[in-house]
N, C-alpha and C positions, 0 to 999 in steps of 0.2 A: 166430235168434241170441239167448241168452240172458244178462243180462249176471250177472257174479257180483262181491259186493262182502264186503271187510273188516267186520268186526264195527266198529270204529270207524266207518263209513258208515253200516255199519244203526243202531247207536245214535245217533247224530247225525241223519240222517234219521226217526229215529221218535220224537226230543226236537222236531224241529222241526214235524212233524204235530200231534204232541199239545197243542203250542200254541194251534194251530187249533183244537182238537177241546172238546167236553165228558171233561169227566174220566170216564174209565174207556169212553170210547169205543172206542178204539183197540184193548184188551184185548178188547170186547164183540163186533170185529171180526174177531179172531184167532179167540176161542174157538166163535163160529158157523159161520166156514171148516172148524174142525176138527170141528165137530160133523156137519159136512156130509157132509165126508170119510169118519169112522165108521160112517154111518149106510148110507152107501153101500158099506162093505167088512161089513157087516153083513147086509144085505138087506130081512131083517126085522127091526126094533129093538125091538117089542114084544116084551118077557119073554126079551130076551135078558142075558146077563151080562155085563155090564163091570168090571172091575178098573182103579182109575186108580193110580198108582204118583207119590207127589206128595214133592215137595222143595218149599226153601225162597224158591224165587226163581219169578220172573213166569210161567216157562212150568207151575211147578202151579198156579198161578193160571188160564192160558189152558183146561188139562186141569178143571180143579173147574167151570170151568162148562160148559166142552163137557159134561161129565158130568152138570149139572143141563138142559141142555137134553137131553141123551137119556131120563133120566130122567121127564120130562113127556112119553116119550114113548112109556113105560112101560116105559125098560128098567130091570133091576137092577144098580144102581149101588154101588159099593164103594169106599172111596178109603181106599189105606193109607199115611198119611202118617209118612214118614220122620222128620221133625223137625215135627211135632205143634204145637210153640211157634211155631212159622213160617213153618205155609201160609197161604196168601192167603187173609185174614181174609174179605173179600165174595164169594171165591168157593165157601170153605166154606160161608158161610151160603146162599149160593143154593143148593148140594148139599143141604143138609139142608133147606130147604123143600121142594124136588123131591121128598124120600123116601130120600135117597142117604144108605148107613152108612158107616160107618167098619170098621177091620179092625188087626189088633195087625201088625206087620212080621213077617212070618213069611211064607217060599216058600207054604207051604199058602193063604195068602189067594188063591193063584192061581187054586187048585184049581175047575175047573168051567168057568172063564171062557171067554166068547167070543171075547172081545176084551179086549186089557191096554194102556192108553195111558199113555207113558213117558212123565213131566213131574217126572222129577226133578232134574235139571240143565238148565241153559239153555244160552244161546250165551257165557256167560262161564267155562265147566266148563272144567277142566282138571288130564289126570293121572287118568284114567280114573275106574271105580265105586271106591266107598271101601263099607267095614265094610259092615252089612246088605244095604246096595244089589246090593251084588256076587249074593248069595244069588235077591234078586229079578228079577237081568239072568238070571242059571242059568233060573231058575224059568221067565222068561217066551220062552225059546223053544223050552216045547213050545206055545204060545199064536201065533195072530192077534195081532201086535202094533204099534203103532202110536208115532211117534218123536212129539213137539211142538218144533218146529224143528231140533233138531237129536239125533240118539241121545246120551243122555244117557253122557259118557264117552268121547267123541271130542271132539279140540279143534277149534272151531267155522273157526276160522281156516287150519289147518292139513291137518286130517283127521288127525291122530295119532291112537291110541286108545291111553295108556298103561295097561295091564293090562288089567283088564275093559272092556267099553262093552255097550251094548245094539243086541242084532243083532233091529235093526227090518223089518217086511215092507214098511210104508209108514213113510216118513217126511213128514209134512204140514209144511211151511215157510212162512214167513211173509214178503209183502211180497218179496224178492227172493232169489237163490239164495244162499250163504256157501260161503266154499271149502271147507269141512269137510265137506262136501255130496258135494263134482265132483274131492277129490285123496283122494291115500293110503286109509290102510285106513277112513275115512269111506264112502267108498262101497260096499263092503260092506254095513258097519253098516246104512245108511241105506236100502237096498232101494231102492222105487221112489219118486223123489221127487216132492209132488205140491206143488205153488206156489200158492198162496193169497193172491187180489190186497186188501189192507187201505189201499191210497191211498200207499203209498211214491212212488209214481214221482213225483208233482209235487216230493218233497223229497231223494231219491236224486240224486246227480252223473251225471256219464256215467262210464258201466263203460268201466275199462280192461281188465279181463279177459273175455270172455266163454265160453260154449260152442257153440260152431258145431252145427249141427245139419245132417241131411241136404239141407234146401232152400237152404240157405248154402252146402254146398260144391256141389251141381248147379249152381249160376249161376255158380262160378269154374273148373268145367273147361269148358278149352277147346274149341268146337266148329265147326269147317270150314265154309266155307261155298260157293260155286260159284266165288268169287275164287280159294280158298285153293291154294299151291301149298307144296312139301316146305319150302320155307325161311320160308314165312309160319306156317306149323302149329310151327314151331321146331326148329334144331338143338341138340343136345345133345351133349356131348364127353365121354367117359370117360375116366379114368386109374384103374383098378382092376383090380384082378385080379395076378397073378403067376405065373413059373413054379411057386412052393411053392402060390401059392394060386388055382388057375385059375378057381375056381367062384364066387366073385369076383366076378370078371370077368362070365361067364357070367349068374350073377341080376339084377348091378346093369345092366346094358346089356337083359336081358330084360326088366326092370321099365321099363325107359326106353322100348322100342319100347309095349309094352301100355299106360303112361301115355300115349300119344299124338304123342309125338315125332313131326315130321315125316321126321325124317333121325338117324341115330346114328354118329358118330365114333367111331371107338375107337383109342385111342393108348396103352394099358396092356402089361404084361408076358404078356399071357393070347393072343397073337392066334391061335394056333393055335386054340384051345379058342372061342374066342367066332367066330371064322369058321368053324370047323364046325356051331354052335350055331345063329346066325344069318347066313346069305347076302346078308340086305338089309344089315347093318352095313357101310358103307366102315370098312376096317380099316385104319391109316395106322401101320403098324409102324415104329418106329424116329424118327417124327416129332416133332419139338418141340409140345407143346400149343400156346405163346403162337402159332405160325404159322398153326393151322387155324382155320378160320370157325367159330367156333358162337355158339350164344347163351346158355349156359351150359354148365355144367363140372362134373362129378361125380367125388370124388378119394378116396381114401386107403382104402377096402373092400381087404381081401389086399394093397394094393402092399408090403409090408414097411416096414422103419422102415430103413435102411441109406443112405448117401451118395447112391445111385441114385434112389433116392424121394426124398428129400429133396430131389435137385434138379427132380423130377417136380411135386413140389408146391411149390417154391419158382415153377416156370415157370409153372404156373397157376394162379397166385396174383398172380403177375405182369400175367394178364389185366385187361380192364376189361368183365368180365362176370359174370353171376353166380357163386359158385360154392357149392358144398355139398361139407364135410369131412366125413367120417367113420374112423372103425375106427382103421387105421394113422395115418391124415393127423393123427388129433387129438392123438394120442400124440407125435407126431412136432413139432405146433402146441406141445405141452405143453414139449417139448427148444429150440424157435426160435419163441417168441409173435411178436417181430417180423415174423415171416411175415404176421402180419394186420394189419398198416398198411396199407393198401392201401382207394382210393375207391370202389371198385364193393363190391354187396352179400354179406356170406358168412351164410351158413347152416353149423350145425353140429351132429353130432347126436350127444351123449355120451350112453352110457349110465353111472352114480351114478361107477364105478370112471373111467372117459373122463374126465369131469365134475371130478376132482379133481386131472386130471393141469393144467387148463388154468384151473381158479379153486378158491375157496374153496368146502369142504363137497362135496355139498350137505347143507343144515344140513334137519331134521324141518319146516322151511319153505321145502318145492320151490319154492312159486312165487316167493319172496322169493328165493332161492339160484339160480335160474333168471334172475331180471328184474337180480339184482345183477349177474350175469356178463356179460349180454349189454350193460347199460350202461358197465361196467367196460371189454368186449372190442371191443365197437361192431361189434358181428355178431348176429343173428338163432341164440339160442339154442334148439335140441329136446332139451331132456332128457325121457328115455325113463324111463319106470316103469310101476308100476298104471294112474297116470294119464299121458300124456305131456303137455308144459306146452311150447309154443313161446312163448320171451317175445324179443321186438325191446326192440331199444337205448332207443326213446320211451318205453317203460315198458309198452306194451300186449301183453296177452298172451291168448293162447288154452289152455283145456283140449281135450284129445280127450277125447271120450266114448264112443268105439270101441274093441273090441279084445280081448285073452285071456289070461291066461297062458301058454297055449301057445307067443307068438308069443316065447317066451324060449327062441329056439333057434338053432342057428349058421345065419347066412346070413339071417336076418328084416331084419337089418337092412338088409344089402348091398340087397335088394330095397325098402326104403322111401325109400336113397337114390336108385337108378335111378328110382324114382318123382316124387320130387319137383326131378329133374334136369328130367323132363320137362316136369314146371309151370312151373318156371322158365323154361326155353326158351321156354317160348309165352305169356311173360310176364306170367303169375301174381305180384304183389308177392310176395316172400323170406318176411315173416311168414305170409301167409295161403297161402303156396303149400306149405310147410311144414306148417300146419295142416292145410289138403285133404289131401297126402301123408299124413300121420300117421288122418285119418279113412278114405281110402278102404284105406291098408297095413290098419287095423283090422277093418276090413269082410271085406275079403279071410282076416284069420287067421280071423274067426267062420265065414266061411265053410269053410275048408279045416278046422276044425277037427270040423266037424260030423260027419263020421266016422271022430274017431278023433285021436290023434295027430301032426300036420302035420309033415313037413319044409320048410323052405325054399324048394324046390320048388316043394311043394302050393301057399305062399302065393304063389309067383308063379305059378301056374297061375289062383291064385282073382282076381287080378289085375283081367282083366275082367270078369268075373261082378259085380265089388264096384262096377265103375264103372259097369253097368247098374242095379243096386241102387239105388246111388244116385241116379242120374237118375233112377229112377221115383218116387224119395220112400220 
């Protein structure tokens, strides 16, 4: 689990370090991690070419001596400084001891390089590359290139990239992760991101946000033991699916048996269609939710938005178990919010268009527009995107760092909620069960995507495949 923090925490934490420190420690810290890093996407650094790409704030500072330590180490060092009045005075001069020139702003300085290290904007950029820079972000990806904390041109906070940014191979980070990083079109930009420890932690807070990783969710799915029997592994209750919309029905009850469920109810409009699908579902056609046993509740996938669903998910809302809205149900949440008054935990899982029917935005700051809803709603929010972001009511939230494009196709979803019905059941906490859901659903699209095109299906076919996956790390 890694934790990820607001740019006010990293500079607050790295004002409180520097306290401690000899002056220009800190900096001497960064730019040796980075020079590490280069040296190592390099091979050989001897007589190779560097191109460093330098602005006016700290990170071309970090970048001009990374460059004077490769440079002693006999690579050929270049640094084209954008605003020339306002690179880092001592890290120029250590460049130019080293041997390291300078280069006029022009794409051509690229020309050759082995390697381009991006340090023209820092973690306080914002509003993508401006004037020449722009020309130099073009230039540097036919190049090995290399981010200094964050791709110059994405906001550090958000991951926006307005207009231009720099689409980096590695991005090298400092001291702890930044959202700019783990959301939106940041992680593109940023390539692979490699975390460089400079002593933050003794002065970083505790992350409320983190990135769950594979060995994080293997220890939160559930596993049987010689005790366990169908009601101990977890029941799960449906209300999805419909006559208009059978398949519904069908994915999100499929995705619940393959999540692990010990037992699956199903009380939706589809029972034709999910009793032929699956034989093990007890199908309780015509039954009140609030009356059947489970241990959680999965609702609103296909059931329509009409009187009849309404009172379908008025009833199981009614419960005092967990439940997970989706598709219809949110829309429906969106026409009767008081529907979520209610003591037990709700999970909800909009995608941007969902997401507006039941709060504000979401605003170019997901996780902000994310953590406000769920506080605001007092439900365990999953908004879905590039990145998906589950933020709980406390303020704590998780990134996924799973997943495709692909998986933007009808029916991905319905199958993410039968998934995390099932966590739920087997009593996975709401936020993190949500998060697992949302990492092994991801797993599952890379999977089914790998030949081709995925329908809905495929990702619930790759279902289990993704939870072996994960278990093995």
């Amino acid at each position: 689990m890694r934790g990820v923090y607001s740019i006010e925490q990293i500079r607050t934490a790295e004002a409180a370090l520097m306290a401690t420190l000899p002056e220009g420690a800190l900096m001497a810290r960064a730019a040796h991690g980075l020079a590490v890093e280069c040296a190592r996407l390099l091979g050989r650094v001897y007589g190779a070419r560097v191109v460093l790409l330098i602005g006016a704030g700290n990170n071309g500072g970090d970048a001009l001596y990374a460059g004077a330590e490769l440079a002693r180490r006999g690579a050929r060092v270049t640094a084209v400084l954008l605003v020339p009045g306002k690179a880092h005075p001592g890290g120029l001069a250590a460049l130019t001891r080293a041997g390291g020139r300078r280069a006029s702003v022009s794409p051509g300085a690229l020309a050759g390089a082995d390697l381009v290290v991006d340090g023209i904007v820092g973690i306080g950029g914002r509003g993508g590359l401006r004037d020449a820079a722009v020309g130099l972000g073009t230039a540097a990806r036919e190049h090995l290139t290399v981010a200094v904390d964050i791709p110059s041109g994405v906001d550090a906070d958000t991951g926006e990239a307005g207009g231009s940014a720099i689409d980096a191979d590695v991005t090298v980070t400092f001291g702890a992760l930044k959202p700019g990083l783990v959301l939106g079109a940041g992680v593109a930009h940023a390539g692979e991101v490699r975390l460089v420890d400079i002593g933050l932690d003794a002065t970083l807070p505790p992350a409320t946000t983190h990135v769950l990783e594979a060995d994080d969710i293997a220890a939160l799915l559930p596993t049987p033991d010689s005790t366990s029997d169908k009601y101990t592994r977890g029941v799960v209750g449906l209300v999805a699916g419909s006559s208009a919309y059978p398949g519904a029905g069908v994915l999100a009850t499929g995705s619940a048996i393959s999540g692990g469920a010990g037992m699956v109810r199903y009380a939706g409009g589809a029972a034709d269609a999910v009793r032929a699908a699956y034989p093990e579902v007890v199908v309780q056609e015509g039954a009140r939710p609030s009356e059947l046993r489970v241990q959680a509740w999965v609702t609103g996938p296909g059931m329509g938005t009409d009187e009849t669903a309404r009172g379908l998910l008025a009833d199981v809302l009614s419960t005092d178990v967990p439940v997970i809205v989706d598709a219809d149900g949110i829309t429906l949440l969106g026409e009767h919010p008081d529907l979520l008054r209610r003591d037990a935990p709700t999970v909800v899982t909009p995608h941007d268009r969902e997401f507006a029917r039941i709060a504000d935005g979401p605003s170019a700051d997901r996780l902000g527009s994310a953590r406000a809803a769920a506080a605001a709603l007092g439900v365990v929010v999953l908004l879905k995107g590039d990145a998906t972001i589950v933020a709980a009511p406390d303020g704590s939230a998780y990134v996924n760092p799973t997943g495709t494009p692909w998986l933007a196709t009808a029916g991905s979803g319905d199958v993410l909620s039968g998934l995390i019905g099932s966590l739920l059941a087997a009593g996975v906490e709401p936020p993190l069960a949500a998060a697992a859901g949302a990492y092994v659903h991801g797993v599952a699209g890379q999977l089914a995507a790998a030949d081709g095109p995925p329908s809905s299906l495929d990702v619930l076919h790759a279902v289990r495949a993704a939870l072996r996956t994960v278990r093995r790390g």
